[in-house]
N, C-alpha and C positions, 0 to 999 in steps of 0.2 A: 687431488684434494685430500688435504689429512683428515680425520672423524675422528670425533670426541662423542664418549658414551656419556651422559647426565642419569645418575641415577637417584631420582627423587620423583615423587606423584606430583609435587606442585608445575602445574601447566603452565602457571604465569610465570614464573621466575624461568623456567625454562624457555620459553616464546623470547626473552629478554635476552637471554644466552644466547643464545640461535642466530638472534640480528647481531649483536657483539662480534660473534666471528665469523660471519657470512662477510665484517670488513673485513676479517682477515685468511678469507677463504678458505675455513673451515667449515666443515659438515660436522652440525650436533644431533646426534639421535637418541631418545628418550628410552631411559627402562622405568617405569612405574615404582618396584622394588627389584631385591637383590635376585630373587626367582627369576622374573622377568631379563633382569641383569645378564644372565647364566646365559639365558638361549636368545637373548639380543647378541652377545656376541659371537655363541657360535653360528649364528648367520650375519654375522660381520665382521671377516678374520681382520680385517685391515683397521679396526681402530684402533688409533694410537695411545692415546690417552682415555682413564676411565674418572669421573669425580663424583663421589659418593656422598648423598647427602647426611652430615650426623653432626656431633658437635665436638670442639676442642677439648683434649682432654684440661683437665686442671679447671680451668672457665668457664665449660655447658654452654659456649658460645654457639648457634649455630654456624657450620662451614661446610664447606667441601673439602672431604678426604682425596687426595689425589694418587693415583695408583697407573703402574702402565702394565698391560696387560700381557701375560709371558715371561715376566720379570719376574726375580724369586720375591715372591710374594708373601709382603712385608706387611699385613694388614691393620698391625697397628702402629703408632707413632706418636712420639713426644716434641717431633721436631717440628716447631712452629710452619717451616718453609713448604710441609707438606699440606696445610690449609688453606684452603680459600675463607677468611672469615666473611658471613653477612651481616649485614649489608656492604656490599663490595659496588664500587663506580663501574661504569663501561673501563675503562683506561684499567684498575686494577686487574677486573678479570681477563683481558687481552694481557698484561704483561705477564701474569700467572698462568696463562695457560702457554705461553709463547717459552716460558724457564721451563717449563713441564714437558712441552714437546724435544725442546734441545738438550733437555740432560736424558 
């Protein structure tokens, strides 16, 4: 099973995540903040993916930063295709995280 790290405090929108890809037999596990973040993952070498919660540049939209972990780490970005904008559908966040896992 692949694991995706959410890192944002909101409970509810995470609980929503969670069932989203539990259809597609992913394990999401929470970091509260970016602290949090750090030593969530060094006790979970095997996540694949990380999505950060903040906002788009240019827009102050809220979204998710998408990042994969071990990768030369690239923490900021202009390129639209790295956000999850909110409010995103079930269907959006399953194909966004599904581009995220394959490249």
């Amino acid at each position: 099973m692949k694991t995706i790290m959410i890192v944002d405090n909101d409970s509810d929108v995470f609980t929503h995540m969670k069932l989203f890809a539990l259809e597609k037999n992913i394990e999401i596990i929470q970091a509260k903040n970016s602290r949090h973040g750090v030593t969530t993952l060094d006790a979970n070498p095997d996540v694949k993916l990380i999505l950060i919660h903040t906002k788009c540049p240019e827009t102050n939209q809220p979204a998710y930063f998408s990042l994969k972990p071990g990768a030369n780490l690239k923490t900021t970005s202009d390129d639209p295709a790295d956000f999850l904008k909110k409010p995103f559908s079930k269907e959006e966040f399953k194909t966004f995280i599904e581009q995220k896992m394959r490249n």
